[in-house]
N, C-alpha and C positions, 0 to 999 in steps of 0.2 A: 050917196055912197059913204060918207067918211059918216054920218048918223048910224047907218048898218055894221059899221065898224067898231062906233062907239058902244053900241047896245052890246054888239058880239062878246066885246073884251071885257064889259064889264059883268055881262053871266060866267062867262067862263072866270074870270077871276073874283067874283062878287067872294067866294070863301077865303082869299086869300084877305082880303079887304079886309075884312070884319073877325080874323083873328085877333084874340088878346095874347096879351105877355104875362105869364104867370110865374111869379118870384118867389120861392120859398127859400130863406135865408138859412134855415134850421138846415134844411140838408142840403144846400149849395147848387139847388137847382134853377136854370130858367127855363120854361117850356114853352110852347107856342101853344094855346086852346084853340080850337075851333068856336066858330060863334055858336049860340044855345048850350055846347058844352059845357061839363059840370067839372071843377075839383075838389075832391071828398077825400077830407085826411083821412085815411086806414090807423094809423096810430104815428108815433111823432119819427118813424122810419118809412112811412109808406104813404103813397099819395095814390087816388085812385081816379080815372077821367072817365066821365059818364056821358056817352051820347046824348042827347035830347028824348031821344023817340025812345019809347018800351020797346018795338017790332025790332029795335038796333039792336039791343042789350038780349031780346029775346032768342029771336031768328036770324039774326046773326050772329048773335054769341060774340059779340063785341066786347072784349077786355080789355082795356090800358092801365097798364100800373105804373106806378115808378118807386122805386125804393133805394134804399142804400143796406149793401150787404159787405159783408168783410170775404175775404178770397184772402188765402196762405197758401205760403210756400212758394217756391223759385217760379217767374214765369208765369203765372196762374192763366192770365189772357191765352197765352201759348195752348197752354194745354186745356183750355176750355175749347180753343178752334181746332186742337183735334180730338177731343172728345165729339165735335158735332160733326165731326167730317164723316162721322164713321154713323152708321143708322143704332138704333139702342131700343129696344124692348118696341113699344109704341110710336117710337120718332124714325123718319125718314133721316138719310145723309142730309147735310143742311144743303142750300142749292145757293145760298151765297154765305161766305166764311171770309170776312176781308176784316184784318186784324193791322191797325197804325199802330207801330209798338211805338214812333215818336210820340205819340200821342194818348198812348194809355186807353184806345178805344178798339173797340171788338164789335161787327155788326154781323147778325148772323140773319137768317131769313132760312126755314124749314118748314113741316109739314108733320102737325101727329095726331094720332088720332087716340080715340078713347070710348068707350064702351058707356053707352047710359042708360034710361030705362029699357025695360026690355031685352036687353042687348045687341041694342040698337048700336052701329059704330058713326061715328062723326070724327070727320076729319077736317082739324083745324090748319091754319095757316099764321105761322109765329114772322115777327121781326122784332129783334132784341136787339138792344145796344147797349154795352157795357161801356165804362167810361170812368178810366180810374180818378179817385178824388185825393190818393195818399194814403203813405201807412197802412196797405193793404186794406183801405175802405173805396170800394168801386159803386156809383150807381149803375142801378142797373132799370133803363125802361123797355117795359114789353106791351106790348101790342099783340091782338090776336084777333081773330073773326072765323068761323065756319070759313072753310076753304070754297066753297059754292057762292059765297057772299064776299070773300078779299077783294074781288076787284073795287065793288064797291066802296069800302075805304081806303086804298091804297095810297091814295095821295095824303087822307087827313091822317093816317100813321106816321107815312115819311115827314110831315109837318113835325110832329109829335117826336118822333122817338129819334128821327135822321135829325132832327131841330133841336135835340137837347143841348142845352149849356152847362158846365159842371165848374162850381169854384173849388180851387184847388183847395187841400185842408185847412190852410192858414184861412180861410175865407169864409168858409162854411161854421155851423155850428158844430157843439161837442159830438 
């Protein structure tokens, strides 16, 4: 029994195991990767996380990004969680909007979709978390997959994007 045990726990957590720590100094990130997972600078503001598998990235439509973006004016977090509370063009009302203002983070999780060949619709399934760094510079990482295919990742998103670390600006690069 306690061998059945041991096999058990270690499939079920063999993904946790075999995560790395991925440290970008430039923009005061720490992320957690999944193992085989890829990170591919986008330009020296954006970081991109590429599954292993092509059928990921294809049919699933698997996205991770991470960037750092500037947000102005009074509140910004505020009024981004109710900009998403409310549905907008192609996006559903978001279905979780939990905003730390101790903490300068905003997690959102929604649903939108978009027109592509053919005029075919596909509807994705988002979780973003914003995460102020200072001085109105917040990063921002997002995650997304075909909404048919979210469950699928949902754990290595919450790894990712629920796993972000942010150094405050003194900490980070310019």
């Amino acid at each position: 029994m306690p061998f059945v045990l041991s096999v058990l726990f270690s499939v079920l957590f063999s993904g946790l195991a075999t995560a790395a720590t991925y440290r970008n100094p430039y923009l005061g990130v720490t992320i957690n990767v999944p193992a085989a997972w890829q990170v591919r600078p986008h330009s020296d503001e954006m970081l991109r996380i590429v599954p292993p598998r092509q059928e990921d990235r294809e049919r699933g439509g698997v996205q991770v990004q991470v960037s750092r973006q500037q947000l102005r004016g009074k509140e910004p977090l505020s009024r981004l969680a109710a900009r998403y509370r409310r549905a907008d063009d192609t996006r559903e009302p978001a279905q979780t909007v939990r905003l730390d203002r101790l903490r300068g983070r905003l997690v959102l999780s929604y649903r939108e979709g978009l027109y592509v060949q053919n005029g075919l619709w596909i509807v994705s399934q988002q979780l973003v978390v914003w995460q102020q760094q200072g001085n109105g510079r917040y990063i921002k990482a997002h995650c997304s997959a075909n909404a048919a295919e979210y469950a699928r990742y949902r754990r290595v998103f919450a790894d990712i994007c629920l796993g972000l670390a942010v150094a405050r600006k003194a900490e980070a690069g310019a």
